[in-house]
C-alpha positions as CSV (number, residue, x, y, z in Angstrom):
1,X,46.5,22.4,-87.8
2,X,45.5,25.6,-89.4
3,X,44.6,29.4,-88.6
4,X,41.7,30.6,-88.5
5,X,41.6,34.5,-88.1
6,X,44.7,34.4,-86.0
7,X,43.2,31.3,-83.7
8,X,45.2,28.5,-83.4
9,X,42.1,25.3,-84.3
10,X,43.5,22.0,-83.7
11,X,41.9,19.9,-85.7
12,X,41.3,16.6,-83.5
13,X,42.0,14.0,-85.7
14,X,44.0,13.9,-89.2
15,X,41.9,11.5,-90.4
16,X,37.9,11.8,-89.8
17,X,37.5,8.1,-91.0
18,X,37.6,7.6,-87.3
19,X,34.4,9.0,-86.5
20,X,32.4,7.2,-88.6
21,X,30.6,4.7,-86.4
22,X,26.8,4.3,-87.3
23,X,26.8,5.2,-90.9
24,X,28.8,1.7,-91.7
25,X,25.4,0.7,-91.5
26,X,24.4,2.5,-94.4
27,X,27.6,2.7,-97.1
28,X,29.3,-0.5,-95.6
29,X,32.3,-1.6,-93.7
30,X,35.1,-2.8,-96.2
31,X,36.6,-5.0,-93.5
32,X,33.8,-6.7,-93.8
33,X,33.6,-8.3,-97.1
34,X,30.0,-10.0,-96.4
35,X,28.7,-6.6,-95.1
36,X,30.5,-4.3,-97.4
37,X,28.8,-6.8,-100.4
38,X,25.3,-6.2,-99.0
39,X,25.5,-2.5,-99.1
40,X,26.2,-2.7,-102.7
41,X,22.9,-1.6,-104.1
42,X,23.3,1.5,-100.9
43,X,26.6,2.4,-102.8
44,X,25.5,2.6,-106.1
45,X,22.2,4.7,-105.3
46,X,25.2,7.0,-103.9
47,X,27.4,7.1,-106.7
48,X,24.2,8.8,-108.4
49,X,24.1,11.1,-105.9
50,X,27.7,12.2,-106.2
51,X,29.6,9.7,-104.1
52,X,33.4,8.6,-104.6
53,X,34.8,5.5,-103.7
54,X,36.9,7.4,-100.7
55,X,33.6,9.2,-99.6
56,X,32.4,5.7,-98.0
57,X,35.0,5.4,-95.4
58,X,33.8,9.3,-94.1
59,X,31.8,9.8,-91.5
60,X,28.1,11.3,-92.5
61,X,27.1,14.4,-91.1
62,X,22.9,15.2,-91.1
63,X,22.5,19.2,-91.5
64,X,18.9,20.1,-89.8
65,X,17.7,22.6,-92.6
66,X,14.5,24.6,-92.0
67,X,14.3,26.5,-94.8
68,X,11.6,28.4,-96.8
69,X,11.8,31.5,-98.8
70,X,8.6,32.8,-97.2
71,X,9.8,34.1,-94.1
72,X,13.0,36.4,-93.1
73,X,14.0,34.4,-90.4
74,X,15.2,31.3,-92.3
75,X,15.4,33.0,-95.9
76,X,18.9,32.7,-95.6
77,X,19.4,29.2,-94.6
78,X,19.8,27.9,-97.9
79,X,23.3,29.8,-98.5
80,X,24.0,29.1,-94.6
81,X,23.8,25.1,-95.8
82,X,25.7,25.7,-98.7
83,X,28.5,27.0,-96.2
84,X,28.3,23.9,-93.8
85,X,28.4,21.6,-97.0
86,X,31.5,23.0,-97.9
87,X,33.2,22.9,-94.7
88,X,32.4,19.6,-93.8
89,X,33.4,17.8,-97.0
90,X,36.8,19.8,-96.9
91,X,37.1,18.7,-93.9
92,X,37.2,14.9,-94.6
93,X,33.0,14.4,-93.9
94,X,30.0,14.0,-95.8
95,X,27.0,16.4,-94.9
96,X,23.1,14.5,-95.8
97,X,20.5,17.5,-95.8
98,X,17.8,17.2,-93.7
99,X,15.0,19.6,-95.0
100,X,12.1,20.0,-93.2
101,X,9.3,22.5,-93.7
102,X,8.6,25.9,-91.7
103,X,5.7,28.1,-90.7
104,X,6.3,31.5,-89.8
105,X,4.6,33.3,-86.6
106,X,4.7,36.3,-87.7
107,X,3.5,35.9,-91.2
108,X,0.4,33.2,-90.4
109,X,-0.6,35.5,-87.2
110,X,-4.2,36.0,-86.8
111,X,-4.9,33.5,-89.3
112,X,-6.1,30.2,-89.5
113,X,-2.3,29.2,-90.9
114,X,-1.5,30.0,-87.2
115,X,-2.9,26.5,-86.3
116,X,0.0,25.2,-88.0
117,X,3.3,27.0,-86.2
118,X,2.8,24.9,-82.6
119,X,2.5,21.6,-84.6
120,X,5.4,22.4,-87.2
121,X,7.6,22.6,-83.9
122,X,7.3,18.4,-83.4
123,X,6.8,17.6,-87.0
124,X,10.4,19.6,-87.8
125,X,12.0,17.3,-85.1
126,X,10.2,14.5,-86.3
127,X,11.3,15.2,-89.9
128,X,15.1,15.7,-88.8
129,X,15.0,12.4,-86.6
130,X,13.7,10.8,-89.7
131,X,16.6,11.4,-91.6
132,X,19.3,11.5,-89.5
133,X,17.9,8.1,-88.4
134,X,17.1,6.8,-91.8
135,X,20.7,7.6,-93.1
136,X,22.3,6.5,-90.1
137,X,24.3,8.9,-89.9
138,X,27.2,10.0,-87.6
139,X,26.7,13.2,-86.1
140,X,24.2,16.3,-86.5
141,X,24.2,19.9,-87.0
142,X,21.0,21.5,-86.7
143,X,20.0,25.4,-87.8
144,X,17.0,27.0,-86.3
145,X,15.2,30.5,-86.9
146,X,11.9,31.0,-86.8
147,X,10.4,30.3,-83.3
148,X,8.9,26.8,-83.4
149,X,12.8,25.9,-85.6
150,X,14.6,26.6,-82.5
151,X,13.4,23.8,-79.9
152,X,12.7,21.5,-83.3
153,X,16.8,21.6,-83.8
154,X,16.9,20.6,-80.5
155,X,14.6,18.2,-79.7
156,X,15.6,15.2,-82.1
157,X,19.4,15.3,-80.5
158,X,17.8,14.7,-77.2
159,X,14.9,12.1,-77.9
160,X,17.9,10.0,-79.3
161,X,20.5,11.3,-77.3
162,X,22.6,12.5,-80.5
163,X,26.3,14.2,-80.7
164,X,25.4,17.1,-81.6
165,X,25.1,21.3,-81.6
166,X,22.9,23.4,-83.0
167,X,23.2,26.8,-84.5
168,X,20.8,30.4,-84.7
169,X,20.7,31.7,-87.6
170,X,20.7,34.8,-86.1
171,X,18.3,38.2,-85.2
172,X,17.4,40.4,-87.5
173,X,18.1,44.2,-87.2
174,X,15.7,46.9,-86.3
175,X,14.0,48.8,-89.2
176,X,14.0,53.0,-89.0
177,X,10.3,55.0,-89.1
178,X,10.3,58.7,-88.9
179,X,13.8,58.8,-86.8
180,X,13.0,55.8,-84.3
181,X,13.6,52.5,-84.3
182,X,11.2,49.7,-85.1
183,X,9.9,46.2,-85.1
184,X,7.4,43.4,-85.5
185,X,5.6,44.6,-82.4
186,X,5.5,48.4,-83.8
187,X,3.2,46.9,-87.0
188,X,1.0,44.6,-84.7
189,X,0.7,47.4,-82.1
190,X,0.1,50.0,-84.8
191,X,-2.6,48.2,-85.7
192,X,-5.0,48.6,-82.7
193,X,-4.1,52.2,-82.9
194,X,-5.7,52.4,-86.5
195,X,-9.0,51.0,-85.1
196,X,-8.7,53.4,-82.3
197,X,-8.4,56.1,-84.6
198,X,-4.8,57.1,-83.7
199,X,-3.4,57.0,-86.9
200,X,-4.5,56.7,-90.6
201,X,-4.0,54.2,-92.7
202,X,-0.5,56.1,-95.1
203,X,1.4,55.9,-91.1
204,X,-0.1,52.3,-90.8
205,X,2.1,51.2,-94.0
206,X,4.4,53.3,-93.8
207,X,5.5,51.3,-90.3
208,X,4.8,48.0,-92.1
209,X,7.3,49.2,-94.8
210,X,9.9,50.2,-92.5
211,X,9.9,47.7,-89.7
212,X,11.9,44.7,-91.2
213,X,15.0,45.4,-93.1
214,X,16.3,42.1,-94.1
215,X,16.9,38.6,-92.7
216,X,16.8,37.3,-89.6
217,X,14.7,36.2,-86.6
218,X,12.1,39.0,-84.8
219,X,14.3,41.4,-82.9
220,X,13.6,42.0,-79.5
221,X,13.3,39.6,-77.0
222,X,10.3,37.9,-78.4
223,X,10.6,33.7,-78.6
224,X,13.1,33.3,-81.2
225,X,15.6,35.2,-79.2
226,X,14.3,33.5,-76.1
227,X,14.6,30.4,-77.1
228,X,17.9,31.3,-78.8
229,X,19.1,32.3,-75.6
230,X,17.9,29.6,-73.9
231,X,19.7,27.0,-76.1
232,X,23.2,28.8,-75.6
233,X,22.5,28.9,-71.5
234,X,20.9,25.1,-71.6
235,X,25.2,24.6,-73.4
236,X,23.1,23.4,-77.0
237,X,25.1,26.6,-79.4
238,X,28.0,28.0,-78.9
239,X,28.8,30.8,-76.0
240,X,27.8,34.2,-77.8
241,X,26.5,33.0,-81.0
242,X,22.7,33.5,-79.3
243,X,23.1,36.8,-80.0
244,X,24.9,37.5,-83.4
245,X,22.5,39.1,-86.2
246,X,21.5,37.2,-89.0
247,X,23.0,40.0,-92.1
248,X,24.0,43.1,-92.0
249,X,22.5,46.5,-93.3
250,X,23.1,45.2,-96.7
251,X,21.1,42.2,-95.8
252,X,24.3,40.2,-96.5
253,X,25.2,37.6,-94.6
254,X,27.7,38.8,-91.9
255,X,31.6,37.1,-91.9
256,X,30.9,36.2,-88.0
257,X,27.9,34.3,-88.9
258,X,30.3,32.2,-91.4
259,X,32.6,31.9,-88.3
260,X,30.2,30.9,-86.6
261,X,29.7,28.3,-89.2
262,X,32.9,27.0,-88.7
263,X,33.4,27.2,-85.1
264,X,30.2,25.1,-85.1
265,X,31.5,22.6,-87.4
266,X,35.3,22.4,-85.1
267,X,33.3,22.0,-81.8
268,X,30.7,19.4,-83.2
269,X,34.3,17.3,-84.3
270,X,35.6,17.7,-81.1
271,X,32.1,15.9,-79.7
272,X,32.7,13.5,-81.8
273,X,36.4,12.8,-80.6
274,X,35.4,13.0,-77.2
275,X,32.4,11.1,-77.4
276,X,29.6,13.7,-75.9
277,X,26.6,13.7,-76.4
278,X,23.4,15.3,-76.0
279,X,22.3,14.1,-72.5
280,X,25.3,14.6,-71.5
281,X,24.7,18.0,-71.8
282,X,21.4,18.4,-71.2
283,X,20.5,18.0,-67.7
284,X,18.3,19.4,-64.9
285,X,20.8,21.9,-64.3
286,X,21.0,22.5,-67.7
287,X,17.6,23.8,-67.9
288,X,17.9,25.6,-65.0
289,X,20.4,27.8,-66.1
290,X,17.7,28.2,-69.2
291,X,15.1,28.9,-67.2
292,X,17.1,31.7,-65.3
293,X,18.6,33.2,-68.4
294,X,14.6,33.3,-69.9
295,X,13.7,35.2,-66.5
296,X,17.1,37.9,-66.7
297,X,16.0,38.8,-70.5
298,X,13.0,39.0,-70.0
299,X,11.9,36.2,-72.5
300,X,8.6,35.1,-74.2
301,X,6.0,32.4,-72.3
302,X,6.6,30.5,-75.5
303,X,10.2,29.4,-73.7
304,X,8.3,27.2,-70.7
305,X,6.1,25.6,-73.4
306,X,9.5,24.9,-75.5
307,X,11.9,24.0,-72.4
308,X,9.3,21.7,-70.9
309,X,9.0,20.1,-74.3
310,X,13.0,20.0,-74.8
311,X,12.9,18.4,-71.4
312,X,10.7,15.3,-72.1
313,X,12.7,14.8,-75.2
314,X,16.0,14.4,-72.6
315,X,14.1,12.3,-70.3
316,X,14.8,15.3,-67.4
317,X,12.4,15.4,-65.2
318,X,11.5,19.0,-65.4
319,X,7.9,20.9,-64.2
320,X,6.5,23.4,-64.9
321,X,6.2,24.7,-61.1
322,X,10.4,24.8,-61.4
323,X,9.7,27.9,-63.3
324,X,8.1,29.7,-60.3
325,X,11.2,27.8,-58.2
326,X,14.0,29.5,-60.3
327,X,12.2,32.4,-61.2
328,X,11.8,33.1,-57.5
329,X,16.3,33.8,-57.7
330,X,16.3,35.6,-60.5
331,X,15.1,39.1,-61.1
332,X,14.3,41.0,-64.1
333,X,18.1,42.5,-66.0
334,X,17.8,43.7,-69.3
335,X,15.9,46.5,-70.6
336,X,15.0,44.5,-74.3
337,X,11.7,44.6,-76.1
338,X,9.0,44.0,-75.9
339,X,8.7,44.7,-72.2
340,X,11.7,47.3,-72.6
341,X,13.8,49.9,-74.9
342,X,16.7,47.7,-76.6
343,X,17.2,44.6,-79.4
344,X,19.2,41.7,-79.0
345,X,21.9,43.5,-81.8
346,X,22.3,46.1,-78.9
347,X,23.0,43.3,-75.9
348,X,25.1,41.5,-78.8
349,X,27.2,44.9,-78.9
350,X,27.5,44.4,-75.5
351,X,28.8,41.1,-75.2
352,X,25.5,39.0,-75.7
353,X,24.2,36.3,-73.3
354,X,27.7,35.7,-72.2
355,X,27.7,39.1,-70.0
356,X,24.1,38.1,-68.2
357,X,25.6,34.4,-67.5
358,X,28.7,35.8,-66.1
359,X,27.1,37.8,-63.5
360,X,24.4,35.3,-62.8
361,X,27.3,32.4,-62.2
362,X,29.0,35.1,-59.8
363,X,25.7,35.3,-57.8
364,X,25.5,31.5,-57.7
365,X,21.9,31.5,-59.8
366,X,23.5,29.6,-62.1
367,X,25.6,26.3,-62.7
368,X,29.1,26.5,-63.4
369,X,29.6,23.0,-63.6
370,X,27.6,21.8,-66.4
371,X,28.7,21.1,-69.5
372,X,28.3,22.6,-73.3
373,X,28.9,22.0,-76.4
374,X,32.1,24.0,-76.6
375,X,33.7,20.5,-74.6
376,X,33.8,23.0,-71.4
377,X,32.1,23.3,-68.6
378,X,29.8,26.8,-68.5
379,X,32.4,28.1,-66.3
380,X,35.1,27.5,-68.4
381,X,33.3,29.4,-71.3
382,X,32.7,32.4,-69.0
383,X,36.3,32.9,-67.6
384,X,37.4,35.1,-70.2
385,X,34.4,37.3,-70.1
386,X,33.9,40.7,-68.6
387,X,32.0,41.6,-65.8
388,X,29.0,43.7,-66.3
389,X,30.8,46.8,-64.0
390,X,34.0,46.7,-66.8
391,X,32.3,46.9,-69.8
392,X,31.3,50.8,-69.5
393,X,28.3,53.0,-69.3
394,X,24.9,51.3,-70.6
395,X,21.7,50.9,-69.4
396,X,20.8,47.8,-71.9
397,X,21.6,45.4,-69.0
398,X,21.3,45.8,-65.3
399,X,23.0,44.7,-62.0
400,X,21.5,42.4,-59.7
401,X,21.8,45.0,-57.0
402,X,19.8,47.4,-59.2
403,X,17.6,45.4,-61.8
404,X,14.6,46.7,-63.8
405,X,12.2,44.4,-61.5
406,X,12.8,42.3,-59.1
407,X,11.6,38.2,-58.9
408,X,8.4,37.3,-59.8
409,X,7.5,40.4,-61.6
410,X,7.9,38.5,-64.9
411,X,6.5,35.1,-65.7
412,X,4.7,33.4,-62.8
413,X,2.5,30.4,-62.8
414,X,-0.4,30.6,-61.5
415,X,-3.0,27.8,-60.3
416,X,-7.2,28.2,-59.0
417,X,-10.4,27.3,-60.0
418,X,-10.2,28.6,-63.9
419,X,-6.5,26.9,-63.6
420,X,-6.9,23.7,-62.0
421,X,-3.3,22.4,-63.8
422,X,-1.9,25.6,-64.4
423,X,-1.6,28.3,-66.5
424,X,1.3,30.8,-67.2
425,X,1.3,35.0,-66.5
426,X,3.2,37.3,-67.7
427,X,4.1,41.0,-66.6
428,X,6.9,41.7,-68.1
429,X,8.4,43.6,-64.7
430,X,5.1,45.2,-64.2
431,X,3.6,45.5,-60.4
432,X,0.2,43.8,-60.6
433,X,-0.6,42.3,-57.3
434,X,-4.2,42.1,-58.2
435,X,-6.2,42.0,-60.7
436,X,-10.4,41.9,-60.4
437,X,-12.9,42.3,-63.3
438,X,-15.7,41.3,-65.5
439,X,-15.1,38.7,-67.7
440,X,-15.6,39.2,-71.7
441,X,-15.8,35.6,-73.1
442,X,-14.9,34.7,-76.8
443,X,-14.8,31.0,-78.7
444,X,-12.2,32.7,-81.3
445,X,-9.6,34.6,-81.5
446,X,-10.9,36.6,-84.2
447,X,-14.1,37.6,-82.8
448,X,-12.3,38.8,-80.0
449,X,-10.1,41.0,-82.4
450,X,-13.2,42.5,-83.9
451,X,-15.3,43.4,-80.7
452,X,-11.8,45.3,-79.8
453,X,-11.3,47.1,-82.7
454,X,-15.4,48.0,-82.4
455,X,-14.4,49.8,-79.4
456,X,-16.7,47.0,-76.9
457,X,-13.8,46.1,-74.7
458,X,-13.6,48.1,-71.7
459,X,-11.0,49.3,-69.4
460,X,-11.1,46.9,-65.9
461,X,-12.8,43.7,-68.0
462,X,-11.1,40.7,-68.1
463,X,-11.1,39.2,-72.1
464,X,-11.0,35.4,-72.3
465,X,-10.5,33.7,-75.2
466,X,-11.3,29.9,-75.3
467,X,-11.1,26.8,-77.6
468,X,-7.8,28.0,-78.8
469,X,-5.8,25.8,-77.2
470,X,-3.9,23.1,-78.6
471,X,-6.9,20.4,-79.0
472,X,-9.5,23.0,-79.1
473,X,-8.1,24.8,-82.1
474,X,-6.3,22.7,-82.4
475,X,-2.6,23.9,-83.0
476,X,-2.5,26.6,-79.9
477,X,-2.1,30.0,-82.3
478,X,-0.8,32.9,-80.7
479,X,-2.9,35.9,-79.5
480,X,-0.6,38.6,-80.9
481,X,-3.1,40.4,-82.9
482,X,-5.3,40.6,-80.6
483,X,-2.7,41.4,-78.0
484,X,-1.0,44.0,-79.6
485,X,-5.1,45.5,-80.3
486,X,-5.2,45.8,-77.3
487,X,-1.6,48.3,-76.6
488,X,-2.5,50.0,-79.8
489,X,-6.1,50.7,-78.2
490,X,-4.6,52.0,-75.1
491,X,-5.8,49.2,-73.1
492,X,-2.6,47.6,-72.4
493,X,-2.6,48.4,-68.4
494,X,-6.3,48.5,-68.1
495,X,-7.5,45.1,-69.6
496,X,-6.3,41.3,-68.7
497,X,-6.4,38.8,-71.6
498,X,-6.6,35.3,-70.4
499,X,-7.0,32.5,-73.0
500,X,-5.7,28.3,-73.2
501,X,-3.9,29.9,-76.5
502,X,-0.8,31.1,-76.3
503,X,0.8,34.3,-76.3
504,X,3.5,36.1,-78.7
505,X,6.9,37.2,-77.5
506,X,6.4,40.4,-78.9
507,X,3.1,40.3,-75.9
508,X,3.4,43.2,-73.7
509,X,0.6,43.8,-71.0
510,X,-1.9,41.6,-68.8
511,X,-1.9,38.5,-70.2
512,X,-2.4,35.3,-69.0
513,X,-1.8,31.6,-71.5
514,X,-1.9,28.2,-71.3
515,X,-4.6,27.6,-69.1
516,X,-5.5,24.0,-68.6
517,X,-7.6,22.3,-68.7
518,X,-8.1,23.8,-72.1
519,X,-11.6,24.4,-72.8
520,X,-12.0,21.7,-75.4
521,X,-11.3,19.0,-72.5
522,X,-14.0,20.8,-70.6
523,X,-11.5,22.6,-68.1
524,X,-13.5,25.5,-66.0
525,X,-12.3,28.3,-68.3
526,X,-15.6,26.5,-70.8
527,X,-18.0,27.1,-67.7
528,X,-17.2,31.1,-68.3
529,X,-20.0,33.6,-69.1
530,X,-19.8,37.3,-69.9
531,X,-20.2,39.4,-66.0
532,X,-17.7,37.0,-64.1
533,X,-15.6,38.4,-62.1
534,X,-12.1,36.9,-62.1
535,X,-9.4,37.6,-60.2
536,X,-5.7,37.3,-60.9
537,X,-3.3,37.7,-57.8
538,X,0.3,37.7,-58.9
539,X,1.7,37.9,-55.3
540,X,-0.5,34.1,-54.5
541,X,0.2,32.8,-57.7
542,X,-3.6,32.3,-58.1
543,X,-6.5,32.7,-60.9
544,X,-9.8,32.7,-59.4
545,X,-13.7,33.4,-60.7
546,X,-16.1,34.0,-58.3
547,X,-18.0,30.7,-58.7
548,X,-18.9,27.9,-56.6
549,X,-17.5,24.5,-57.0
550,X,-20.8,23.5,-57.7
551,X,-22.1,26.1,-60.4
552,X,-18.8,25.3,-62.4
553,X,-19.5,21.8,-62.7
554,X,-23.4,21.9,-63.5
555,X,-22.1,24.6,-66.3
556,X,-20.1,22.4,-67.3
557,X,-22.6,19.4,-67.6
558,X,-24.6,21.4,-69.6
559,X,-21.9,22.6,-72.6
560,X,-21.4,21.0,-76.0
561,X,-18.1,21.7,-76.3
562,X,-17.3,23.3,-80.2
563,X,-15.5,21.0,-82.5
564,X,-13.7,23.3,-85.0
565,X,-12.9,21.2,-88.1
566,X,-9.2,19.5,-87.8
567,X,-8.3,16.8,-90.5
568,X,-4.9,15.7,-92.2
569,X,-2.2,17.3,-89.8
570,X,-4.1,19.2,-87.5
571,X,-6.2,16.2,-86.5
572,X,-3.5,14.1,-86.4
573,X,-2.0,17.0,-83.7
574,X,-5.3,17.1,-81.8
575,X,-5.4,13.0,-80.8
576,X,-1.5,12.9,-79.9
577,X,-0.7,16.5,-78.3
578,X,-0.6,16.6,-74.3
579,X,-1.4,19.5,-72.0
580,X,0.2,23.1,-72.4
581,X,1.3,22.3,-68.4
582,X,3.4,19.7,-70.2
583,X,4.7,21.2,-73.0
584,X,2.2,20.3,-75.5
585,X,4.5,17.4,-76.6
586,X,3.2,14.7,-79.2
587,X,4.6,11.8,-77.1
């Protein structure tokens, strides 16, 4: 036993030789002297690498590593390593680092880099699979950041049903501009407002200067903190560590990150002693409790590509019409960018994702019963915590008797003739019952950027954006420059996006993604022409053009679809990936 910040930890086991199960595989069993003989030449490439003789009877730990230096969300996750190395060999393991590569959103958006961030989300599973796999190793521990990091870290404990948890690195902290705080979504939206004329180009940096003080993941409630969210509801991370920053106004790693280090590194032993693993954990009500927790925040549209995906990997059989299902119980509870006023470091100061669970498991939304990573059952976790009336005066999260929005104000998938499969709307608790205009029709993202900033996007139209999706681009880039445009042009309430891209968390607006048939396989949303009038109806779940059957499918007949150049990776992507409606998976 020790203490650990007045804590009593037990430690499950004095001697973690007992945990090592698969990795005999790898260093070799010395009660097996024909086995243990074989592994020789294994044993000596080890010694190389640093090996004693007592390290082969440990247990073998794989650490998930995204890491680059060229982004603030996972800048840090080299010293975060170096701090789960440590732990883990003093506590009688051996810890392999899996590295795998990472492409920022926010840095590659509204650039042809973008292509890359969807597909780095199953080539980061794929990559950490590979070596826990390869190195047969015993357990896992998995970090994610930036958005497409956080179902990667996932998704390789559930395609082979792994013990396992995963960790956030954590959310970065607002930056301060002329007396208010601001994010990510501040510089994308401040940059439609410089093509509107708004502002000149000295405010315009002096925003992007301000905006991000450090490390960590984008602030508000965009899809790294959705997804983050998501993972601690689904019982993947720890209860409250969703919500902890990244550093602190020194851009120093905080001492409750560390603990959360270690707490991750107790409870991932105690998996191991009690034998559970991912599946385990994972199941259909798992996800729902995701789904509902994504609807309470308010999260990104990125969250039903990343939960459907997560879903396939665990073999649950989840659809994407259970978002509309759930989302129909659960209304709209926290007041959190980009749709609202606050950052996930002011619902952490609050109690983080532990406070919305609580009253959503009082209501019934959610299931107690499921299990998490902490070797409790969600209700377990949530005995200890406040209700939402006891923790004072705040208007960062609301009551269910009083919410911002109620259901269905949020995301809402929608089907019709442009949406045969389906495609995905958000309102973030905005009360759009209809909407009916011209359509605007782009091939590109970029060209639909321009005509914006040009000034040739009207209020009432409907801008489409095609061939973005994720064969048609391929990769499925976000929107968000254009997007944000659009707010920063004043055209936020007054113009509907709709596009088989997808859309940024930081998205605030009309906007409509992951319409399928994507227009590369020839779904109807390639029969558009400029003058179209499409209508979106929130209320029937519909999106509609005012075209025949008939006139859809001799258009059709008639297109040559665009074939945007895709080798190495990206063509790779564009023969395996499946349907947004499905998660965009690779298998």
């Amino acid at each position: 036993q020790r203490r650990v910040r007045g804590s009593l930890l037990v430690f499950y086991m004095s001697d973690k030789n007992q945990f090592k199960n698969q990795s005999y595989e790898l260093t070799g069993d010395r009660t097996n002297v024909v086995q243990w003989a074989k592994k020789a030449g294994a044993r000596s490439h080890l010694r190389a690498a640093g090996f004693k003789d007592e390290d082969f009877a440990k247990p073998i730990i794989t650490l998930g590593v995204p890491y680059s230096n060229a982004l603030p969300c996972n800048n840090k996750f080299k010293f975060l390593s170096e701090i789960f190395v440590e732990i883990l060999e003093k506590e009688g393991t051996k810890a392999f680092i899996a590295s795998t590569p990472v492409i920022s959103d926010g840095v590659t958006n509204g650039a042809p880099g973008m292509r890359y961030s969807l597909p780095s989300r199953d080539l980061i599973a794929d990559c950490i699979e590979l070596m826990h796999e390869g190195y047969m190793a015993d357990a896992i521990i998995s970090l994610g950041g930036c958005d497409k990091t956080l179902p990667a870290s996932v998704m390789p404990l559930a395609r082979q049903n792994l013990i396992g948890i995963t960790l956030y690195g954590g959310t970065i902290l607002p930056g301060l501009c002329n007396g208010v705080e601001v994010d990510i979504m501040n510089v994308m939206e401040s940059i439609g407002t410089y093509g509107a004329g708004l502002i000149d180009i000295e405010e315009l940096n002096r925003i992007e200067c301000l905006a991000l003080p450090g490390s960590g993941s984008c602030g508000g409630m965009f899809t790294a903190n959705t997804m983050a969210s998501a993972i601690e509801a689904l019982g993947m991370s720890l209860p409250g560590t969703a919500s902890h920053p990244a550093v602190d106004s020194n851009n120093v790693v905080t001492e409750r990150k560390k603990q959360d280090i270690l707490d991750t590194v107790h409870a991932l032993f105690n998996l191991m002693a009690k034998n559970i693993r991912t599946r385990d954990i994972m199941t259909k009500k798992a996800f729902e409790n995701a789904i509902a927790i994504i609807y309470a925040l308010g999260g990104s549209t990125n969250g039903v590509l990343h939960l459907l995906a997560l879903a396939r990997e665990a073999d649950v059989a989840l659809d994407i019409q259970d978002f509309n299902r759930i989302g129909a119980k659960v209304p709209l509870l926290a007041n959190l960018t980009p749709s609202g006023k606050y950052r996930m470091r002011d619902l952490d100061n609050i109690g983080g994702i532990p406070i919305v669970m609580k009253m959503l498991l009082d209501a019934g939304i959610i299931h107690g019963d499921c299990l998490t990573v902490s070797g409790k059952t969600v209700a377990e976790n949530l005995a200890g915590v406040p209700k939402l009336s006891e923790i004072g005066k705040q208007d960062i999260v609301f009551p269910l008797d009083s919410p911002i929005a109620p259901p269905l104000r949020h995301i809402i998938v929608l089907k019709g003739n442009l949406a045969p499969n389906t495609a995905v709307l958000k309102l973030g608790g905005k009360f759009v019952p209809i909407f009916k205009g011209p359509a605007i029709v782009f091939d590109d993202e970029q060209s639909a950027f321009e005509s914006i900033m040009k000034g040739n996007v009207k209020k009432g139209m409907v801008l489409v954006i095609r061939y973005e999706g994720p064969k048609g681009s391929p990769g499925m880039p976000e929107m968000l420059s254009t997007t944000a445009a659009l707010l920063g042009a004043g055209l936020g309430q007054d113009v509907a996006l709709i596009t088989d891209g997808r859309f940024s968390g930081a998205t605030r607006g009309i906007m409509i993604g992951h319409v399928t048939p994507e227009a590369y396989d020839k779904g109807p949303i390639a029969a558009l022409a400029d003058g179209d009038v499409i209508t979106i109806d929130s209320e029937a779940k519909t999106l509609s053009v005012d075209l025949t059957d008939e006139v859809i499918l001799k258009r059709l007949s008639e297109i040559k679809v665009p074939i945007k150049p895709a080798v190495g990776v990206l063509g790779k992507y564009r023969r395996t990936v499946q349907g947004a409606e499905l998660g965009a998976i690779t298998h």
